[in-house]
C-alpha positions as CSV (number, residue, x, y, z in Angstrom):
1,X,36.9,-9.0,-2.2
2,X,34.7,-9.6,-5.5
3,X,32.8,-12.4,-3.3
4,X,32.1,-9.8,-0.7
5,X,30.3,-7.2,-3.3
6,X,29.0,-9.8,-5.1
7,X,27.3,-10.8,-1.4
8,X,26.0,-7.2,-1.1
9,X,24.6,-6.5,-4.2
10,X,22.9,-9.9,-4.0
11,X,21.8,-8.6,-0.4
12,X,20.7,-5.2,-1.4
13,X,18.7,-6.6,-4.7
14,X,17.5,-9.8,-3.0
15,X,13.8,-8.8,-4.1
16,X,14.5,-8.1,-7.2
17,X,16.0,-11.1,-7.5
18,X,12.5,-13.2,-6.5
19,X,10.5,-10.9,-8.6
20,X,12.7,-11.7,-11.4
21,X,13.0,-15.5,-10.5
22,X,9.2,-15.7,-10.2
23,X,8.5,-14.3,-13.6
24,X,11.1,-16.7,-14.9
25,X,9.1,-19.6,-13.6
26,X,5.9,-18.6,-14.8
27,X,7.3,-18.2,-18.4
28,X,8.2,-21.6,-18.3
29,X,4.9,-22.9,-17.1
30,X,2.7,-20.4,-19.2
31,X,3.6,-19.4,-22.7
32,X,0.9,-16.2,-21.9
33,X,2.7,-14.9,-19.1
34,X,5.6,-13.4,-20.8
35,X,4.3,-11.2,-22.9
36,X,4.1,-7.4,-23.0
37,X,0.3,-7.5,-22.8
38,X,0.0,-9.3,-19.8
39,X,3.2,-7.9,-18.1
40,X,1.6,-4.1,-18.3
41,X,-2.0,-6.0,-17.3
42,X,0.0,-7.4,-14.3
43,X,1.0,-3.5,-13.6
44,X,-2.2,-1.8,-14.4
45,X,-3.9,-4.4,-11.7
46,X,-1.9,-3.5,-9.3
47,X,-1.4,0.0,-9.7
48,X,-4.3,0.6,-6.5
49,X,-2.9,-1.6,-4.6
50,X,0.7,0.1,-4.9
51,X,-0.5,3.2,-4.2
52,X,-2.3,1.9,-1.2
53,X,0.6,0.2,-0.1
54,X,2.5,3.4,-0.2
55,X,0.3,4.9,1.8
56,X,0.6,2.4,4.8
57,X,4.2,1.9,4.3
58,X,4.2,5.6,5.8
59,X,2.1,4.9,9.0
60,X,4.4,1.8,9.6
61,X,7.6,3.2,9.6
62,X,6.0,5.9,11.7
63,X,5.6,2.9,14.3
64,X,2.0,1.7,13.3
65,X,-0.9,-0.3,11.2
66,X,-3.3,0.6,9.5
67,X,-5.9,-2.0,9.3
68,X,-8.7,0.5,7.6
69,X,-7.3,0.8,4.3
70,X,-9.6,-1.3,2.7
71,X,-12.7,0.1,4.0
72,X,-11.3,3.2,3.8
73,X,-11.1,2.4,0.1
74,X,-14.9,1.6,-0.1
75,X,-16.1,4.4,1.3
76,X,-14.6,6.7,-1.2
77,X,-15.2,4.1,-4.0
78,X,-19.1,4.7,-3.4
79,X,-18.9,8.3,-2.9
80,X,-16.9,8.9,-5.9
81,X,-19.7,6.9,-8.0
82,X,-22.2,8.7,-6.0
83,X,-20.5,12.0,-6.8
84,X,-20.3,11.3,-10.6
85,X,-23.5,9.0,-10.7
86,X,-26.2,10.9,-8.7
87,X,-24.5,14.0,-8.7
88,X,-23.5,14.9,-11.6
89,X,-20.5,16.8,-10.6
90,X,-17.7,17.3,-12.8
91,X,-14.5,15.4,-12.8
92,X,-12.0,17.8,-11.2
93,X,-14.2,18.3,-8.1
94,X,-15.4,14.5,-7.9
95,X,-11.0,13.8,-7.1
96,X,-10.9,16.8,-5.1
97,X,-14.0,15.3,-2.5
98,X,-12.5,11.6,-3.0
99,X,-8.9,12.5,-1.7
100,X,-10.3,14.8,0.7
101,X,-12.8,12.4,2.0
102,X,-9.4,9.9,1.9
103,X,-7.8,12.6,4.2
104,X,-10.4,13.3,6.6
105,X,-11.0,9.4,7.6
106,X,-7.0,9.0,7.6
107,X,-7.2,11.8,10.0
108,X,-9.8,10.3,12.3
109,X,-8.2,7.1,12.7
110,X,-4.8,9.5,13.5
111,X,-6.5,11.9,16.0
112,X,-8.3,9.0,17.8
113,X,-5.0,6.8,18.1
114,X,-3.4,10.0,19.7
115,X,-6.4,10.8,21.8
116,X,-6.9,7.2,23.1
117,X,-3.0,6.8,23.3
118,X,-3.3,3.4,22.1
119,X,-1.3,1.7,19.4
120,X,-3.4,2.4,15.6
121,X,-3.5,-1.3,15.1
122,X,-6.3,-1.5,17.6
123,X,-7.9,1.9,16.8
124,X,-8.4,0.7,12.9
125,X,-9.3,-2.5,13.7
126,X,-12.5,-0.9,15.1
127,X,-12.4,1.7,12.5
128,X,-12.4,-0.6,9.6
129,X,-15.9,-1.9,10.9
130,X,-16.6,1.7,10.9
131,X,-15.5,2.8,7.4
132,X,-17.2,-0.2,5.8
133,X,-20.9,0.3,7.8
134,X,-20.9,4.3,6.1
135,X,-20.0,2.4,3.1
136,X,-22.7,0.4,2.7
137,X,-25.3,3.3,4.2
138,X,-23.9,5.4,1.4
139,X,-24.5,3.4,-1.1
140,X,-27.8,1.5,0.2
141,X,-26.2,-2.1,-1.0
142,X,-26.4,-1.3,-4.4
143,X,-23.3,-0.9,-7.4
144,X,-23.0,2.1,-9.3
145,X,-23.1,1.7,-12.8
146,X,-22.1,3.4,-15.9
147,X,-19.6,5.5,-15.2
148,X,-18.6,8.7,-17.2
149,X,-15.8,7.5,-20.3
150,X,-14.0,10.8,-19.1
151,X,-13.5,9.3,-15.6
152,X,-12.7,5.9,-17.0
153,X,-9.3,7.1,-18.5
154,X,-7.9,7.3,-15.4
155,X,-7.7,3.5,-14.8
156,X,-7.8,2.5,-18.4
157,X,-6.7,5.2,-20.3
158,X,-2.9,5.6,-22.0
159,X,-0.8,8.3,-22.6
160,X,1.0,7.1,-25.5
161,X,2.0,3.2,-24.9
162,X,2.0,3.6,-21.6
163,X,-1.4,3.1,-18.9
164,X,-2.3,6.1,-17.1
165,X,-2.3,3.8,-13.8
166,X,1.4,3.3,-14.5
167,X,2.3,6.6,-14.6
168,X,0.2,7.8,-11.1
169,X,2.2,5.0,-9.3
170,X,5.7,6.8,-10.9
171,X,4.8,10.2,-9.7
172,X,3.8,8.9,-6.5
173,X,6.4,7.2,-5.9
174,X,8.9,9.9,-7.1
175,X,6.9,12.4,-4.6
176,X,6.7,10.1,-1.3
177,X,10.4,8.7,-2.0
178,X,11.6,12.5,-2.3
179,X,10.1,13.5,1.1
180,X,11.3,10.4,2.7
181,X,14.1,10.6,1.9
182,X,15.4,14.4,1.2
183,X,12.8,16.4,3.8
184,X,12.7,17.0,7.4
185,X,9.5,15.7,7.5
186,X,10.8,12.1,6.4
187,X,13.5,11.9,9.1
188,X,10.6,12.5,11.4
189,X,8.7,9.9,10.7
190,X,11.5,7.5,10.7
191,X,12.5,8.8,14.1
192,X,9.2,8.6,15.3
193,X,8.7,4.9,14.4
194,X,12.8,3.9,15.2
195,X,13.2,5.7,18.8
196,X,10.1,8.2,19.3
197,X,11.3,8.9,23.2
198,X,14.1,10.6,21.6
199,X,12.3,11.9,18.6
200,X,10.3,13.7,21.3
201,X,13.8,14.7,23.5
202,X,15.3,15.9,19.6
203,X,12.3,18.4,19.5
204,X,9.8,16.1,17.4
205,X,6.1,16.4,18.0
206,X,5.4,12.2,17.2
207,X,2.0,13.2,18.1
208,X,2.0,15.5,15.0
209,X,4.0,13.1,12.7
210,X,2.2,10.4,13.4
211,X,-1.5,12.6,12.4
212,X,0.2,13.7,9.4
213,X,1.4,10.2,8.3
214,X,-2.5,8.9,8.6
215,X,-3.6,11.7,6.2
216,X,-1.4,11.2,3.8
217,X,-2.6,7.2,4.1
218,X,-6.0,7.9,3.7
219,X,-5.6,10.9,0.8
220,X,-3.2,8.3,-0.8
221,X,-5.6,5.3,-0.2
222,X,-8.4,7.6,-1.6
223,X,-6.6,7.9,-5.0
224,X,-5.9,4.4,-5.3
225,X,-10.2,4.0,-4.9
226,X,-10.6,6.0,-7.7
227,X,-7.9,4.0,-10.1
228,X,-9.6,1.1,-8.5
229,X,-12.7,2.3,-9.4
230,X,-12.4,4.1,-12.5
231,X,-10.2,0.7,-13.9
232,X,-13.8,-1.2,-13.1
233,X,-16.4,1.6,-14.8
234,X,-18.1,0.6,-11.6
235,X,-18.7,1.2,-7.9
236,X,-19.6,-0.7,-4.8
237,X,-19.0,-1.8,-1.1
238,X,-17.5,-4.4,-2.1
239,X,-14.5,-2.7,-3.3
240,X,-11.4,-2.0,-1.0
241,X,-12.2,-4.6,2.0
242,X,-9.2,-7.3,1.0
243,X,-6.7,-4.5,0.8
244,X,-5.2,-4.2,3.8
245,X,-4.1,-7.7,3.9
246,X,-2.5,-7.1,0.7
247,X,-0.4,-3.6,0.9
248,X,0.3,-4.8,5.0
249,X,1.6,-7.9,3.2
250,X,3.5,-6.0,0.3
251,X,5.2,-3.4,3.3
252,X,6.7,-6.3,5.2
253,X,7.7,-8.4,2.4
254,X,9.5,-5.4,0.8
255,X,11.4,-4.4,4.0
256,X,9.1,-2.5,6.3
257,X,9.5,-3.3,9.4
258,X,6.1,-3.9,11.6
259,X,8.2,-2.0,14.8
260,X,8.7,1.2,12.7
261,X,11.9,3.0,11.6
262,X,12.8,1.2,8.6
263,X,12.0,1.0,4.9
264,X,11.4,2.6,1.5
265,X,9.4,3.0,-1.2
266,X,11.0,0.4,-3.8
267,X,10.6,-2.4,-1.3
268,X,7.2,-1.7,-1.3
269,X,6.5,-1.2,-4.9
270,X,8.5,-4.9,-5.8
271,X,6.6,-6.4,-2.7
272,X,3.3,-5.1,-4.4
273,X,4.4,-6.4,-8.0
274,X,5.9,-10.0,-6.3
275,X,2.3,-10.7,-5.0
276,X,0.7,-9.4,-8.4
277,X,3.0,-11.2,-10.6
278,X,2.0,-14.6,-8.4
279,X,-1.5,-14.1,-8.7
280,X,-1.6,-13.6,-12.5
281,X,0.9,-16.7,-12.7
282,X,-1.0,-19.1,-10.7
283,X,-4.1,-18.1,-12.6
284,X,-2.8,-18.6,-15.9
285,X,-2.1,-21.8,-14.3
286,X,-5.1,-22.9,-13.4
287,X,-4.6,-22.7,-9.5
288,X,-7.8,-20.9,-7.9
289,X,-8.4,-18.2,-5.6
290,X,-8.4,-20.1,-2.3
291,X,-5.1,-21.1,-3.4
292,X,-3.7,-18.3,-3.7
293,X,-5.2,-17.3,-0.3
294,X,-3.1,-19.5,1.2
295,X,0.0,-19.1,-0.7
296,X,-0.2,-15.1,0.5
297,X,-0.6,-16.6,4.0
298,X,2.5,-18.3,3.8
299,X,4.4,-15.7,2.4
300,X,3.2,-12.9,5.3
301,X,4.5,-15.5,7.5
302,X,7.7,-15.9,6.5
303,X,8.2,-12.1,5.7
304,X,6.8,-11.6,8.8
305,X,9.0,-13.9,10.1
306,X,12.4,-12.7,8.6
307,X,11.8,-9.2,9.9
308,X,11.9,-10.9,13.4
309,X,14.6,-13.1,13.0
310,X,16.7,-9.5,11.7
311,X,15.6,-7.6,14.5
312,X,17.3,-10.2,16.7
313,X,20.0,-10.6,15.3
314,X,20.3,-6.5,15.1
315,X,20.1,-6.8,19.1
316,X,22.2,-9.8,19.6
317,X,25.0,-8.1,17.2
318,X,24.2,-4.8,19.7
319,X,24.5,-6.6,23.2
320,X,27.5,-8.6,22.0
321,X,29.4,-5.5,21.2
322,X,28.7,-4.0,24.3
323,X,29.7,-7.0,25.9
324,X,33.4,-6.8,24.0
């Protein structure tokens, strides 16, 4: 009986368990990895990346991708330096416009999906070429420079001993896990990626859901811009694209399920700090970047891969107990 839990709670925490096993490995092959400095750096890094990950966590349980994030991400990275740069607007209205812009391409790529009736994977594929050409029209290939110290705090600043980018990813997190989890609105989007025929029979516009989940992707991916972008004091183009691999890599390796109907938020958040915890440790050392490209390959791969091989086995287990 003690084997048995001992089984489960080695099931349930299994990533936990690599997190903790990487950043064991790492302190024994770099004496700068385990140190509070560099373990909050490792957070602070990847505090845009969690959020963004958040953010498409949603749309895939909802039963799609979103391949725009990225781009997404630059568009409102150069508008927000445009906003505060050129503009001179003041800080409360430059976030307002950034997560609104955030919203408003989130909600093209879900209106379009809907309208085209065609699965979101393909519709952001074309969007992302989209996002990124207003990108650079915006911002006429140049970087933005110089940002206001004001607007800086919210990627470098800390409130206390802890960085303001740490604290963002809490209350996000708190807020999505809380409607996933406790609201209608969260059993609707798990419906609606799990079965949606009979989310639609139960009375569930998918349609709807599915809209909803793409706004709150893009406003969430437009907040992790601007940590993004206020953590650099700079803005460009260049800033975003790359991000979508990432946060589709950190959804599947922490449990969400590319067919929809499955997952939560501390999945995603460990599967965001597992691929930030392996960056910094290879750096420190001394692998490069191209690397590490391959070594995130390999690991989409085989999450990919594992999400698979459970879905079969979740039919097999299904067929054979019919069968009995």
């Amino acid at each position: 009986m003690n084997t048995i839990k001992v089984q489960k709670i080695i099931k349930k925490n299994v990533l936990l368990l690599i997190l903790i096993g990487l950043c064991l490995l790492f302190a024994v092959l770099s004496e700068n990895f385990f140190t509070v400095s560099n373990l909050l750096n490792i957070v602070k890094q990847n505090a845009y990346l969690i959020i963004a990950s958040i953010g498409v966590a949603l749309v895939m349980i909802s039963g799609g991708t979103d391949l725009s994030i990225g781009q997404l991400m630059s568009v409102v990275a150069v508008c927000t330096g445009a906003f505060l740069k050129w503009m001179n607007l003041p800080l409360p209205l430059v976030m307002i416009l950034a997560i609104l812009i955030g919203a408003i391409l989130g909600a093209f790529n879900g209106f379009v999906a809907n309208l085209l009736k065609i699965h979101p994977m393909i519709v952001t594929l074309a969007t992302m070429t989209m996002f990124q050409g207003i990108s650079f029209l915006i911002s006429g290939s140049k970087a933005i420079y110089d940002l206001d110290n004001s607007f800086k705090f919210i990627g470098q600043g800390y409130i206390g001993f802890i960085p303001v980018p740490v604290i963002i990813v809490v209350v996000v997190a708190l807020i999505v896990d809380f409607v996933a989890k406790k609201t209608y609105f969260g059993r609707y989007i798990f419906a609606s990626g799990g079965n949606p025929e009979a989310a639609r029979l139960a009375g569930v516009s998918v349609k709807k859901v599915k809209l909803m989940v793409f706004i709150i992707c893009g406003a969430l991916g437009a907040l992790a811009s601007v940590v993004m972008v206020s953590r650099a004091g700079s803005a460009n183009s260049t800033m975003g694209p790359g991000t979508e691999f990432n946060a589709i890599t950190a959804c599947v390796l922490g449990g969400i399920s590319f067919i929809g109907g499955e997952g939560e938020v501390k999945g995603v958040i460990i599967g965001a700090l597992i691929l930030g915890v392996l960056s910094n440790g290879m750096q420190l050392i001394g692998l490069g970047i191209y690397v590490q490209y391959v070594v995130k390959g390999i690991i989409l791969l085989l999450a990919i891969g594992y999400d698979t091989y459970q879905k079969q086995a979740k039919v097999r287990k299904v067929v054979s107990t019919k069968a009995l």
